[in-house]
N, C-alpha and C positions, 0 to 999 in steps of 0.2 A: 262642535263649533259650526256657525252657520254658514254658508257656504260664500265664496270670496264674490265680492260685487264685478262688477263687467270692469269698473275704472282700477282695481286691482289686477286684473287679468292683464289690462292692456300694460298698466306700469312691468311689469313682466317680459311681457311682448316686446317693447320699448327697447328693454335693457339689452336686447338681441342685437348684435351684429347684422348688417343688410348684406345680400352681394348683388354688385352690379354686372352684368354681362353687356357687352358692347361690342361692337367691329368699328376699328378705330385707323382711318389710314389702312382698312387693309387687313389687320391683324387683331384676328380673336383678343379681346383683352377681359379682364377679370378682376373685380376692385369691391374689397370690404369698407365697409362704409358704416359709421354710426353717427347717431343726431346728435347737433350740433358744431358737425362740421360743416363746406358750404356743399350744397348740393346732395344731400346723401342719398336722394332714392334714385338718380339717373345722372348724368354724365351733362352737365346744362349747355345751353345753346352758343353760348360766348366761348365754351370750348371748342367745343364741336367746330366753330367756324374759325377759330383758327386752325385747328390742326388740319383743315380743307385746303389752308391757303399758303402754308408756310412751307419751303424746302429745306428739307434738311441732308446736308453730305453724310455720306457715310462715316467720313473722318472727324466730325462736329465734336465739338468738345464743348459739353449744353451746361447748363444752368436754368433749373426753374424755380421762379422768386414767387415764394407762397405757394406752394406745392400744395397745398390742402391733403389729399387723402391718391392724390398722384396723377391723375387723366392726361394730361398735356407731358411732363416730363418722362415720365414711362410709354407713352408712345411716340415721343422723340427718340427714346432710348432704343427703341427695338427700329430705329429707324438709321440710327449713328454707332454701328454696330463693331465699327472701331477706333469710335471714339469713347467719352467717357460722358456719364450723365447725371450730376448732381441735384438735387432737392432739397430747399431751403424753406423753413415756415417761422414762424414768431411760437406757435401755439404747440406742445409736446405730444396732442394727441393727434394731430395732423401727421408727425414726423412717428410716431407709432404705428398709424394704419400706412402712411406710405412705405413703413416697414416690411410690414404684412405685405402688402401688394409688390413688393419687390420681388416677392419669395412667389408669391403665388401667380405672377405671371413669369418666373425662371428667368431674371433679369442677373446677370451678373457682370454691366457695367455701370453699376449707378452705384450712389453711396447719397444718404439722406442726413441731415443733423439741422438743430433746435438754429437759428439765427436769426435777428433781429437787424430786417434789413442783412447786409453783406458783413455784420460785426463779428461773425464768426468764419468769413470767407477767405481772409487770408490774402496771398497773393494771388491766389489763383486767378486767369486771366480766360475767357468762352471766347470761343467763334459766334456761339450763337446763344442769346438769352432770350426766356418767354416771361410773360407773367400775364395772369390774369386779375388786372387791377380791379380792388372792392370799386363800387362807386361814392362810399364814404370815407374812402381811405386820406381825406385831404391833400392839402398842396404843397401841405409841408413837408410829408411824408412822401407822397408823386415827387417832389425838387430830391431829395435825400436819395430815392432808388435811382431816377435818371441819373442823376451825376455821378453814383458810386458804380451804377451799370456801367457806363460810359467810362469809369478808372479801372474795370475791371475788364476792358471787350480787347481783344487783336483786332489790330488793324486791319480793316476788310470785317471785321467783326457785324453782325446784324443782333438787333436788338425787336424783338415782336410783344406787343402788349396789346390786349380786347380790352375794351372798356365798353359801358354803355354810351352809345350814340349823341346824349346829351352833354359828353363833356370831350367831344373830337376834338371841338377848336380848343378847348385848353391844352389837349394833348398836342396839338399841330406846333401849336408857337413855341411848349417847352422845347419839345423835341430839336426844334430849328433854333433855339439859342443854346441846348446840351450838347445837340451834335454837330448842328449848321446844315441839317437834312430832313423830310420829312415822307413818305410816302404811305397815301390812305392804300393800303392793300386790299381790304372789302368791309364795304360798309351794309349791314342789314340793317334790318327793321328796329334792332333795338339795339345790336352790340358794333363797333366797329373795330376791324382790326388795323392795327398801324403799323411802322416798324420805321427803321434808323440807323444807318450804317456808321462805324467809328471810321473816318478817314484816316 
C-alpha cells in the first residue's frame, strides 16, 4: 500500500486530545481540550480577563453558564473552596471534557451536567454566577439567561459575564432593567467584563 498522504496523517493528529497548561488566578491549572469546542489550543483572552477582575469568597456557591471545556468555573472552583461549583453547557462534549478536567485538576467541589440555559438547574440558587457570553449568542437567548440568572441569584448575589466590547451598551441597559444595576468592571481592547448585583 502506498504510503498515507500528509492530509491523512493530520486527520489522525486532529482526532488527538490537546492539553492546555495555564496559571490561572494563582493556580497551576490543567484542561483537555478537543476541536470544536470554543478555544481549544489556549485558554482565550475574555477569560483570562475576567478571572483577573472577579472576587470570589471562599464560601461562593458558583455557577458557570456555558462552561465549554471548564477555564473560568474550575478556577472559581479552587478558589470557593467551601463552597460548591457547578458547570452548565447546551453541548455534551463540552460537559465530557469539563468532566475530564474535573478529575484532572483534583477538583472535588464541582459537579458538571448537559442544560440548556438553566432547564436543568432546578432550584438551585448562586451567590455568584460567570459566563462567558458567545457574541452570536442573540438577545433572545442574552433576555432568557439574564432573567433566569437573576431567579436563580441570593440576594447580595453577583452576577459576572465578558462579552466583546461591541455589545457593552446592550449589555448596560439589559442588566439595568433585569437587575436595576449595572457595573463595567474592565473593559479591554476587545472583551468587556460587566457584572450585577440581585438586590
Amino acid at each position: 500500500m502506498p504510503p498515507k498522504s500528509r492530509y491523512f496523517q493530520d486527520i489522525e493528529k486532529y482526532r488527538q486530545d490537546m492539553l492546555i497548561k495555564a496559571e490561572l488566578c494563582g493556580f497551576p491549572m490543567q484542561f483537555s481540550t478537543t476541536w470544536g469546542l470554543f478555544s481549544p489550543k489556549a485558554i482565550d483572552e475574555g477569560s483570562r480577563l475576567m478571572l483577573e477582575h472577579i472576587k470570589v469568597e471562599p464560601d461562593d456557591q458558583c455557577l458557570d453558564i456555558g462552561c465549554g471545556y471548564g477555564p473560568l468555573g474550575l478556577t472559581i472552583a479552587k478558589q470557593a473552596t467551601e463552597g460548591k461549583t457547578i458547570l452548565i453547557d447546551k453541548d455534551f462534549v463540552a460537559i465530557d471534557y469539563t468532566s475530564k478536567n474535573i478529575q484532572l485538576n483534583r477538583l472535588d467541589n464541582c459537579e458538571t451536567f448537559l442544560s440548556n440555559g438553566f432547564n436543568q438547574v432546578g432550584e438551585k440558587h448562586f451567590s455568584l454566577i460567570v459566563s462567558n457570553i458567545p457574541a452570536k449568542v442573540g438577545n433572545e437567548l442574552l433576555s432568557l439567561f439574564l432573567y433566569d440568572a437573576c431567579q436563580h441569584m441570593e440576594p447580595g448575589g453577583r452576577f459576572y459575564v465578558v462579552t466583546i466590547s461591541g455589545i457593552r451598551k446592550y449589555i448596560e441597559r439589559s442588566f439595568k432593567e433585569v437587575f436595576g444595576n449595572y457595573k463595567k468592571v474592565k473593559q479591554g481592547k476587545t472583551y468587556t467584563v460587566a457584572m450585577a448585583i440581585k438586590q
